[in-house]
C-alpha positions, 0 to 999 in steps of 0.5 A: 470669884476673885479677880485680879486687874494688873497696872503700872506698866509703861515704856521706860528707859533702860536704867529706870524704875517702875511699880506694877501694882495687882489689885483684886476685887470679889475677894481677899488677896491676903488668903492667897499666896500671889505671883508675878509672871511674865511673858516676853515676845517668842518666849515662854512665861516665866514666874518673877516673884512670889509672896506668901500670905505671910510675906515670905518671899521668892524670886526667880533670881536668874531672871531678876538679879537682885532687882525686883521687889514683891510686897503686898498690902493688905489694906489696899487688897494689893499686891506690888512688884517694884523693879529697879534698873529695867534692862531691854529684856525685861520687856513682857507683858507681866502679869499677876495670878492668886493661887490656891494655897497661902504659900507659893511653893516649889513649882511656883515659876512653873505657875502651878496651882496659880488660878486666878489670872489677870490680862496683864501690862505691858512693860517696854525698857528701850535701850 
């Protein structure tokens, strides 16, 4: 059973930096296509960005403009979200997911077929 603990969240300024990292254990996270989502308070959960076993990329740009960045490293059996120049609200709790198939798909913001979820981290960006 593949499971996929979340890190790296925080309380940041507005303007700042930070890197989540998704670590698996019980498998290999370079078989799955891997996600990032997140769930603000009062909202829905909306996918950041998705890699592909063979690192293409895709972001959900309306949510992220530019500014988030997903890579993973196979070595270490992890996967990273770099977000630059956090904004009040991107304040969620973000969470990882490994799903099924090597690719992230059409419907990935919509988390389809992403199974294997972790309890997330919380990121605040304060103003």
């Amino acid at each position: 059973q593949l499971d996929v603990v979340e890190s790296g969240g925080g309380l940041v300024q507005s303007g700042r930096s930070l890197t989540l990292s998704c670590s698996a254990s019980g498998g290999t996270l370079e078989y799955f296509a891997v996600g990032w989502f997140r769930r603000a308070p009062g909202k829905e959960r909306e996918g950041v960005a998705c890699i592909s076993t063979s690192d293409d990329t895709l972001y959900n740009e309306e949510a992220v403009k530019g500014r988030f960045t997903i890579s993973r490293d196979n070595a270490r059996n992890t996967v990273y979200l770099r977000m630059n120049d956090l904004k009040p609200e991107d304040t969620a709790v973000y969470s990882c997911s490994a799903r099924s198939l090597p690719v992230c798909g059409i419907y990935w913001t919509a988390a389809n077929q992403f199974i294997h979820w972790g309890l997330g981290t919380q990121v605040t960006v304060s103003s």
